[in-house]
BAFI-3210 file (N, C-alpha, C; in Angstrom, 3 decimals, decimal comma, padded with zeros to 6 digits):
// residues 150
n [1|2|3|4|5|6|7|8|9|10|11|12|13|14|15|16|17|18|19|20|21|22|23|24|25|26|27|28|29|30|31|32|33|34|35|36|37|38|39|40|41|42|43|44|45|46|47|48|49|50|51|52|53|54|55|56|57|58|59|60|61|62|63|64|65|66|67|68|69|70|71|72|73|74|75|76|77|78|79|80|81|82|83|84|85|86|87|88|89|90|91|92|93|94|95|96|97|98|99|100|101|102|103|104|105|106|107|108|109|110|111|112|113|114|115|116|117|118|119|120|121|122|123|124|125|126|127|128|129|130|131|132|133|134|135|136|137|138|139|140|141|142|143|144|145|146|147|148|149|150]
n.u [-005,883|-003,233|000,612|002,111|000,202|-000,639|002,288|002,411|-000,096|000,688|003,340|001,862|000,238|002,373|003,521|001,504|001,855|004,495|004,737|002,852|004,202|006,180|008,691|009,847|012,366|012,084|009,727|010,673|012,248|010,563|009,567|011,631|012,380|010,364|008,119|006,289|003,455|000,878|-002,577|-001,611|000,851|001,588|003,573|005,368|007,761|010,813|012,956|014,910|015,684|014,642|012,441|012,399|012,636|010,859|008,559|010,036|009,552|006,799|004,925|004,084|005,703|005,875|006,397|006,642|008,285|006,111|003,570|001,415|-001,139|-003,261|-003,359|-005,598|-006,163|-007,883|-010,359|-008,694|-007,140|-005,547|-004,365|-002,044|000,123|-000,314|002,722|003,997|005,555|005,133|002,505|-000,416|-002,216|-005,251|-006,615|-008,336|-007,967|-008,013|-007,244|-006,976|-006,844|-005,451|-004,247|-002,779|-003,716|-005,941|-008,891|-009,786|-010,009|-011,351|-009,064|-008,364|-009,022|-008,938|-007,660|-005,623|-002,897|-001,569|001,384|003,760|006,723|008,340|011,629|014,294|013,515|011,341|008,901|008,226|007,777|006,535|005,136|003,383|000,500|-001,357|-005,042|-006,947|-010,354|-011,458|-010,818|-010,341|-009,181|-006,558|-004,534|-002,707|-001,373|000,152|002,570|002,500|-000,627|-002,463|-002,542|-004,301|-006,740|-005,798]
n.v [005,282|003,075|003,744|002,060|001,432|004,715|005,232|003,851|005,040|007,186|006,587|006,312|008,578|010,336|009,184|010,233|012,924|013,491|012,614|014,525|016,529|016,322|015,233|012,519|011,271|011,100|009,647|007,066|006,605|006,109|003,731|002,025|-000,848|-002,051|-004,009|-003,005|-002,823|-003,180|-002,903|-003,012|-003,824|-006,793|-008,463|-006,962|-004,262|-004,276|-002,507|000,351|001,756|000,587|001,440|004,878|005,314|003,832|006,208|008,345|007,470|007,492|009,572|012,897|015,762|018,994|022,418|023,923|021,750|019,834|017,526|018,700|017,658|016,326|013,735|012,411|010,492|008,348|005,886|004,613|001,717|000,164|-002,705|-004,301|-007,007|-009,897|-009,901|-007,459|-006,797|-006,831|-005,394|-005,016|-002,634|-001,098|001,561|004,124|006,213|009,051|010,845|014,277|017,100|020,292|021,696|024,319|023,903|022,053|021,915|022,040|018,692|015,577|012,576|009,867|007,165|004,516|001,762|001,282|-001,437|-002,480|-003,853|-003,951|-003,996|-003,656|-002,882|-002,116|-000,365|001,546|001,483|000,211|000,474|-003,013|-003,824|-002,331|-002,037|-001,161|-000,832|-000,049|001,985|004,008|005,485|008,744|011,756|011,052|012,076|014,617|014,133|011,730|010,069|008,114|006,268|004,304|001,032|-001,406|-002,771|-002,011]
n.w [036,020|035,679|035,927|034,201|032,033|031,256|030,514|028,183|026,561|026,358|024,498|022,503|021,755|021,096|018,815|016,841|017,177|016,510|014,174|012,686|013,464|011,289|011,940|010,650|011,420|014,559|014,406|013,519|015,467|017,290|016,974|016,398|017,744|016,446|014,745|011,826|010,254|008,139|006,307|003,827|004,494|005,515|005,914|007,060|007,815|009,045|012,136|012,767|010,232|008,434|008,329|008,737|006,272|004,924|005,608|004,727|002,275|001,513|002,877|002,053|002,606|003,673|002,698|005,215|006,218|007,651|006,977|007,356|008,882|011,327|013,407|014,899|017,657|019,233|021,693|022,631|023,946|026,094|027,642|029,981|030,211|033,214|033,735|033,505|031,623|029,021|026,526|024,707|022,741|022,107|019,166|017,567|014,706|013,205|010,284|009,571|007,194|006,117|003,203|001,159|-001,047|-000,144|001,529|004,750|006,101|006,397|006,240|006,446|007,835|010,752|012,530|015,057|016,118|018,742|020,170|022,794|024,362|027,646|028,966|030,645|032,496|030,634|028,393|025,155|021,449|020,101|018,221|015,321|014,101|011,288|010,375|007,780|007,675|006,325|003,935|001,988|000,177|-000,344|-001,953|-001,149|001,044|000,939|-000,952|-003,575|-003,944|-002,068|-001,789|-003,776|-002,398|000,390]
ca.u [-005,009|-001,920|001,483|002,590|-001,006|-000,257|003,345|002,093|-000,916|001,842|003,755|000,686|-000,096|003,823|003,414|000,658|002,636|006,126|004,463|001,932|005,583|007,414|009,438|010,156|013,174|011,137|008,860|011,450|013,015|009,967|009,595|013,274|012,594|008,892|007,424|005,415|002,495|-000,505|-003,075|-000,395|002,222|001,490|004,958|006,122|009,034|011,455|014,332|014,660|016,342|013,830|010,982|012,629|012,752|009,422|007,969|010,371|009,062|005,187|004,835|004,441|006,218|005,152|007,136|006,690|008,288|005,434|002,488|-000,229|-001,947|-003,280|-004,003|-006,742|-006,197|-008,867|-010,745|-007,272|-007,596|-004,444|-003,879|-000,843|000,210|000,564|003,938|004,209|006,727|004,118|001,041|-001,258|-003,433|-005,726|-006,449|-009,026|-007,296|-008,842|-006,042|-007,038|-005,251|-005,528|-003,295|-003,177|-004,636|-007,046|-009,491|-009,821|-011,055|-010,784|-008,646|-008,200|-009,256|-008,333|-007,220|-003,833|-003,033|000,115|001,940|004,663|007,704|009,289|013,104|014,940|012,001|011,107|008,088|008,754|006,629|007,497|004,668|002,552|-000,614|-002,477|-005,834|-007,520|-011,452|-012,185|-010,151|-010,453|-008,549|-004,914|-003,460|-002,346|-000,722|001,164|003,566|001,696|-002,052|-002,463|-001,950|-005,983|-007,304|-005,430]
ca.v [004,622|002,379|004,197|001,579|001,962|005,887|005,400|003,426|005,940|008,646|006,752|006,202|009,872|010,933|008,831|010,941|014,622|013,474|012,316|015,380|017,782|016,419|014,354|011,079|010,643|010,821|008,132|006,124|006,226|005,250|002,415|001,484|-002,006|-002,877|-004,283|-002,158|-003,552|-002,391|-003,545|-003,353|-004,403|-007,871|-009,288|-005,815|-003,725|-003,832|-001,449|002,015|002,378|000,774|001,994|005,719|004,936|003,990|007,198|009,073|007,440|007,503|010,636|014,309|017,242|020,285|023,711|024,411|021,028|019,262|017,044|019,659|017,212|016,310|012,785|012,336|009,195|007,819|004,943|003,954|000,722|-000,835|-004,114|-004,717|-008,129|-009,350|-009,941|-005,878|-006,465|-007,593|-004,870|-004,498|-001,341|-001,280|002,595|004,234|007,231|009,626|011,955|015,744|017,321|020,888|022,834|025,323|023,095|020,976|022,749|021,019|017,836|014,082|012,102|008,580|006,469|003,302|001,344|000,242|-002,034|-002,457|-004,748|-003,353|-004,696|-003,237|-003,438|-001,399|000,337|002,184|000,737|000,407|-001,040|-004,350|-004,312|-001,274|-002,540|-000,273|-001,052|001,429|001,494|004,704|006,518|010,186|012,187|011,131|012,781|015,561|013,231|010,278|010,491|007,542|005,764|003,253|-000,376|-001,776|-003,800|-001,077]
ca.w [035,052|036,084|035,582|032,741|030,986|031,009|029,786|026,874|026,011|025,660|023,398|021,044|020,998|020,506|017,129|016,359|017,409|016,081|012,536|012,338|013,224|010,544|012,633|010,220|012,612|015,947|014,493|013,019|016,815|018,462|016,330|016,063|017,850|016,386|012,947|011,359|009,270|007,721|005,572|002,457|004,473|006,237|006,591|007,814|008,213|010,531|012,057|012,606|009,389|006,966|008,845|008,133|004,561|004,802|005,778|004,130|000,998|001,799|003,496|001,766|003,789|002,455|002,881|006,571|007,282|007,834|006,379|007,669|009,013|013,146|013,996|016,350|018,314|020,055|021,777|023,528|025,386|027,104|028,183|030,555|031,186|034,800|034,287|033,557|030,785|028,131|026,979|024,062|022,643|020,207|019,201|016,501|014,264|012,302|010,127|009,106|006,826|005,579|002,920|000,251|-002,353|000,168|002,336|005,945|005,967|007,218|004,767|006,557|009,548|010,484|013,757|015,568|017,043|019,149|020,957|023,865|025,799|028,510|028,643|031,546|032,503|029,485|027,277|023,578|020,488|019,488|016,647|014,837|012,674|011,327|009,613|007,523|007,704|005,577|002,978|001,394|-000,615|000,351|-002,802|-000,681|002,111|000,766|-002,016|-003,882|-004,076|-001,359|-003,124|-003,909|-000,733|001,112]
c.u [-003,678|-000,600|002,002|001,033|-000,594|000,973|003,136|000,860|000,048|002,766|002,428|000,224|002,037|003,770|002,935|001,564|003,577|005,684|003,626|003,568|006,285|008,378|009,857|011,464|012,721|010,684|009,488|012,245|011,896|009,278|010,480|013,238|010,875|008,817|006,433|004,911|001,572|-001,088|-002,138|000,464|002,207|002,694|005,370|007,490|009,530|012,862|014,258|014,569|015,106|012,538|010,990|012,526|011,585|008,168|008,913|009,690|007,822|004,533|004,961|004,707|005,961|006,366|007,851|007,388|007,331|003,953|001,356|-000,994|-001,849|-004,013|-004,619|-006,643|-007,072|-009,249|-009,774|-007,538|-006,215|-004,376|-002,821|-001,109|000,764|002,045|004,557|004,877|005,700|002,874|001,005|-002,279|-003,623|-006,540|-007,536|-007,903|-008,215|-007,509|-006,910|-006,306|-006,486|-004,587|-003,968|-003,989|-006,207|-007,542|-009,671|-010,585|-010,287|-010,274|-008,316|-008,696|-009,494|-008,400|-006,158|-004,124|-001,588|000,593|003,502|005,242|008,524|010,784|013,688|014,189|011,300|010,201|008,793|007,664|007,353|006,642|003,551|001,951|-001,498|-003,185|-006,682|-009,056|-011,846|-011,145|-010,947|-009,715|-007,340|-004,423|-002,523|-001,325|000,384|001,853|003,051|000,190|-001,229|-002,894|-003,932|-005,758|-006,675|-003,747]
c.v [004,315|003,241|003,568|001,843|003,462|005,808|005,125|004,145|007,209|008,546|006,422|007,702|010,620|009,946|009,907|012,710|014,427|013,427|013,705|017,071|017,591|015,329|012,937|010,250|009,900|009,673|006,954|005,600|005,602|003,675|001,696|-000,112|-002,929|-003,067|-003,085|-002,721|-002,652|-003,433|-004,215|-003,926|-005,396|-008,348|-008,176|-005,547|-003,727|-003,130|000,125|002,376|002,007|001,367|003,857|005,457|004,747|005,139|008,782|009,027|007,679|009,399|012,070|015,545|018,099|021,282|023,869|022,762|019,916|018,229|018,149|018,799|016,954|014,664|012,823|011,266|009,207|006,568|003,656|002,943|-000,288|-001,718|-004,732|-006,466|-008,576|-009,268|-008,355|-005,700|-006,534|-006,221|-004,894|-003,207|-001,285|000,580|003,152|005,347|008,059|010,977|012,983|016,229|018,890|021,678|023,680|024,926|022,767|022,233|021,213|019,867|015,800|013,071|010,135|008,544|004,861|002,743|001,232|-000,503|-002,472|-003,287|-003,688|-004,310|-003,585|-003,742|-002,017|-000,090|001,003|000,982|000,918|-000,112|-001,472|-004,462|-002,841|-001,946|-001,167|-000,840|-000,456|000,711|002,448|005,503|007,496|010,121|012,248|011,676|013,608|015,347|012,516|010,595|009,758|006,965|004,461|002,005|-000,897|-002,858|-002,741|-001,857]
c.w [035,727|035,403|034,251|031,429|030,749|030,091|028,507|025,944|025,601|025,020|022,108|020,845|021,012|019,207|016,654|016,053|016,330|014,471|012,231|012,274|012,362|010,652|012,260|011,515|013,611|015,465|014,689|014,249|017,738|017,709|016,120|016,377|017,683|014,713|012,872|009,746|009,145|006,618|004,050|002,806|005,268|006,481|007,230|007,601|009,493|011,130|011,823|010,855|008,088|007,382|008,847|006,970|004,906|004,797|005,132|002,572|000,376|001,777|002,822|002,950|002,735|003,155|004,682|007,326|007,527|006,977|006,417|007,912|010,382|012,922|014,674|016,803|019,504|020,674|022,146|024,715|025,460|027,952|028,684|030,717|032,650|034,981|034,047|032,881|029,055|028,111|025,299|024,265|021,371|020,405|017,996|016,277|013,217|011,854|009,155|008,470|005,746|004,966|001,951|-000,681|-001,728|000,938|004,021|005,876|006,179|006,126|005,045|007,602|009,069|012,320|013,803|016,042|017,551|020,159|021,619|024,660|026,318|029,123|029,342|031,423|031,892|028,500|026,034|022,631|020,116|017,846|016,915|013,754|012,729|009,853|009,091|007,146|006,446|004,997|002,361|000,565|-000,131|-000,962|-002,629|000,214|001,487|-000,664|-003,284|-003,830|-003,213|-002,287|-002,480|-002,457|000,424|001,874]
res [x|x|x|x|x|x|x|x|x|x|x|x|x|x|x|x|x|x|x|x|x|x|x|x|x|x|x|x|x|x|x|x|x|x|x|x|x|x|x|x|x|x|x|x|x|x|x|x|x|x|x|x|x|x|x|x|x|x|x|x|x|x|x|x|x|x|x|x|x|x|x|x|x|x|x|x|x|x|x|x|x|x|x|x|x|x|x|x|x|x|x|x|x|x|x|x|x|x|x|x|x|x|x|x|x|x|x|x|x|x|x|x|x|x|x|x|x|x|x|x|x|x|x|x|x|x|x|x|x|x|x|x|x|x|x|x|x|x|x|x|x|x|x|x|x|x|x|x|x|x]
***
């Protein structure tokens, strides 16, 4: 694996860590200069600040801090362009989530898909899609019911 392919696989699993610790900040920083879409949200958000708000608003933290839940990101395939400033990755996800109420068990999966520019040598995302294939019991997760069509 190419040093910029690596860099950009380790920010797609620091989404995963930073959102599974709690970390609305963290996310909200490694997204600070990308849209962020999803099936519900086709025009997207953009900006650290509404993209905090976004996951502040979505997102249940429970006691300890955290969602209680582990992303699994998988099926990571990176696409540099030659000019080395330019990459795509498209990503599968599968989110776990066990608490006091729920017993362990797989509550979403979906894809990314991400677009990356590099800007004084440091990758970044410019765009976060995520497309959900299979829903569970998010009651436990999200603060609301994902909007019909997803």
């Amino acid at each position: 694996m190419h040093d910029d392919e690596a860099a950009i696989t380790r920010l797609i699993f620091a989404y995963a860590e930073r959102l599974d610790a709690g970390d609305l900040d963290g996310v909200a920083d490694l997204l600070a200069d990308a849209t962020f879409r999803s099936d519900a949200r086709a025009d997207g958000v953009h900006g650290r600040d509404a993209i905090l708000r976004l996951y502040r608003d979505t997102v249940r933290l429970y006691e300890n801090g955290t969602p209680c839940t582990k992303h699994v990101t998988t099926n990571v395939v990176v696409e540099v362009e030659p000019s080395r400033v330019e990459a795509t990755a498209r990503s599968y996800f599968t989110v776990l989530q066990a608490t006091p109420e729920l017993p362990l068990q797989p509550i979403i999966a979906g894809r990314y898909q991400d677009r990356f520019r590099k800007e004084s040598g440091a990758w970044r995302f410019r765009e976060r899609r995520i497309l959900v294939d299979l829903v569970g019991d998010l009651r436990h997760h999200l603060k609301s019911a994902l909007p019909a069509g997803r």
